[in-house]
C-alpha positions in Angstrom: 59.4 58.0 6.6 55.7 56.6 6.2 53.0 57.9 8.2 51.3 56.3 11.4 47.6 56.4 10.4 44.1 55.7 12.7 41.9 53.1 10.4 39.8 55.9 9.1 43.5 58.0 8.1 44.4 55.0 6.3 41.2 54.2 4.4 41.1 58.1 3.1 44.2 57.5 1.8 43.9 54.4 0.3 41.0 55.0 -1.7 42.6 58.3 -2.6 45.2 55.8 -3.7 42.7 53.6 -5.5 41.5 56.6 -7.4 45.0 56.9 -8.9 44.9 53.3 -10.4 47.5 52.5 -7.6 47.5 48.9 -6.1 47.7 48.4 -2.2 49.4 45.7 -0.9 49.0 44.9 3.0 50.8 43.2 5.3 50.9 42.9 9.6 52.5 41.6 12.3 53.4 42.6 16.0 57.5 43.6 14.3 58.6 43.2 17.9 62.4 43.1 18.0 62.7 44.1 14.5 64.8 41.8 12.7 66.1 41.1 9.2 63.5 38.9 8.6 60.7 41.9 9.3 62.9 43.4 6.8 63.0 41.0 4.0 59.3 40.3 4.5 58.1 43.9 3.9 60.5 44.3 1.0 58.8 41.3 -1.0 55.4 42.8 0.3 56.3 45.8 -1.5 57.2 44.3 -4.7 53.6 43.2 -4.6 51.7 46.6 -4.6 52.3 49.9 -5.6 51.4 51.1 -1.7 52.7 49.2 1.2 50.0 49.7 4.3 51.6 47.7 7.2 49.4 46.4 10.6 50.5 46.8 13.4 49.2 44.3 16.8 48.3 46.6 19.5 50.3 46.3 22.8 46.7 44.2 23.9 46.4 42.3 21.3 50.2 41.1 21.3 49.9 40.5 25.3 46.6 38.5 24.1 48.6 36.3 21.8 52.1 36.0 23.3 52.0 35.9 26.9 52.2 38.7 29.3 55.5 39.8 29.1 55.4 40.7 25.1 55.5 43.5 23.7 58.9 43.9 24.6 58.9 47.8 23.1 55.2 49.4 22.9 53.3 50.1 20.0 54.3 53.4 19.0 57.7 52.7 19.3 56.7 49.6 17.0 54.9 51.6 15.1 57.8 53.6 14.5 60.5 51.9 13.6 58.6 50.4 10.7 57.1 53.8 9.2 61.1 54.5 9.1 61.5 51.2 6.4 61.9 52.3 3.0 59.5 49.8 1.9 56.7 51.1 3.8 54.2 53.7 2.5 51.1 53.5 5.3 51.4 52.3 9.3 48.1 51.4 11.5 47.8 50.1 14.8 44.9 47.3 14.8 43.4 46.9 18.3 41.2 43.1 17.3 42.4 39.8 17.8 42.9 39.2 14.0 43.4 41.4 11.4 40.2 40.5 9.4 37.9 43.5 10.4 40.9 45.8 8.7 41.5 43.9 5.7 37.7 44.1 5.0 37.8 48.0 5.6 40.7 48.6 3.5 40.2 45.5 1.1 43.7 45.7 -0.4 44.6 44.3 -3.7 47.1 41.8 -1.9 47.3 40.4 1.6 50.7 39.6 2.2 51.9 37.1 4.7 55.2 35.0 5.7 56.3 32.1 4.9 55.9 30.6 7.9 52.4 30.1 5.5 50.7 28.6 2.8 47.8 30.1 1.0 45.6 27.6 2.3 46.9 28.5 5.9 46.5 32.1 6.4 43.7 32.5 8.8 42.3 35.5 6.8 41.7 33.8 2.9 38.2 33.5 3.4 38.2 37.2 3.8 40.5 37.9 1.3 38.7 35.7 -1.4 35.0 37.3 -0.1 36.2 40.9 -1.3 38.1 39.6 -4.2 41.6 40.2 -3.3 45.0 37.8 -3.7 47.2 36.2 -1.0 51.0 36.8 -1.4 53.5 33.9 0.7 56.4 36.9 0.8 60.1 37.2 2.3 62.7 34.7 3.3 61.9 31.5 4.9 61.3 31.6 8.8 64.5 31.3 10.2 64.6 34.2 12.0 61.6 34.8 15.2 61.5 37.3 17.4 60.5 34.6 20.0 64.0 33.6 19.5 65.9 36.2 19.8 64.0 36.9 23.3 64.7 33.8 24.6 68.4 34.4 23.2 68.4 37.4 25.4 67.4 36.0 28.5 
């Protein structure tokens, strides 16, 4: 199982990481309702970077984005079931309303997003390309949302 990290957890060991020529490839999401589309996202992540460090939205910053009655299961339980994917090496909760401040902490070799992008899309490439780092469009295409399956549930 991968570890749940705070940010300054995570940066210790990726630079330890970084000292052992190992490349770190990142990706986020809120993973509410995980799905097989979470899944096949972080397993093309993977393939992308020797470490996987995965972001998690924080129970705020998902309520900020998706309405008030999202999360449907809270962060640790979020954060959780994705440390237990095999394709997952690091976990952090991110607390800001984009992931940029992290990705310019860590500054991982790859920032890997969905398909539900383009590389010209991803809100984050200008802070990506300001540090030097690559954009990855990973996983299957979108057919799968967690929006979705909520709506399904109700």
């Amino acid at each position: 199982m991968a570890e749940i990290l705070s940010q300054s957890q995570v940066l210790a060991r990726v630079s330890a990481d970084r000292a052992q020529q190992l490349t770190i490839a990142f990706a986020n999401g809120a993973f509410d309702l995980l799905h097989v589309g979470h899944i096949r996202y972080l397993d093309a992540a993977k393939r992308e970077g020797d470490r996987l460090v995965v972001a998690i939205n924080s129970d705020a910053s998902v309520r900020a984005s998706k309405g008030p009655t999202r999360p449907i299961l809270p962060q640790a339980d979020r954060a959780e079931l994705v440390a237990a994917l095999r394709a997952v090496d690091y976990v952090v909760i991110f607390d800001e309303p984009t992931v940029a401040p992290l990705l310019e902490l860590l500054k991982p070799d790859v920032h890997c997003k969905g398909t539900d992008y383009t590389v010209d899309t991803v809100p984050e490439r200008e802070t990506v390309k300001a540090y030097g780092g690559r954009i990855a469009i990973v996983g299957d295409p979108k057919d799968h949302s967690t929006t979705d399956l909520f709506s399904r549930l109700k």
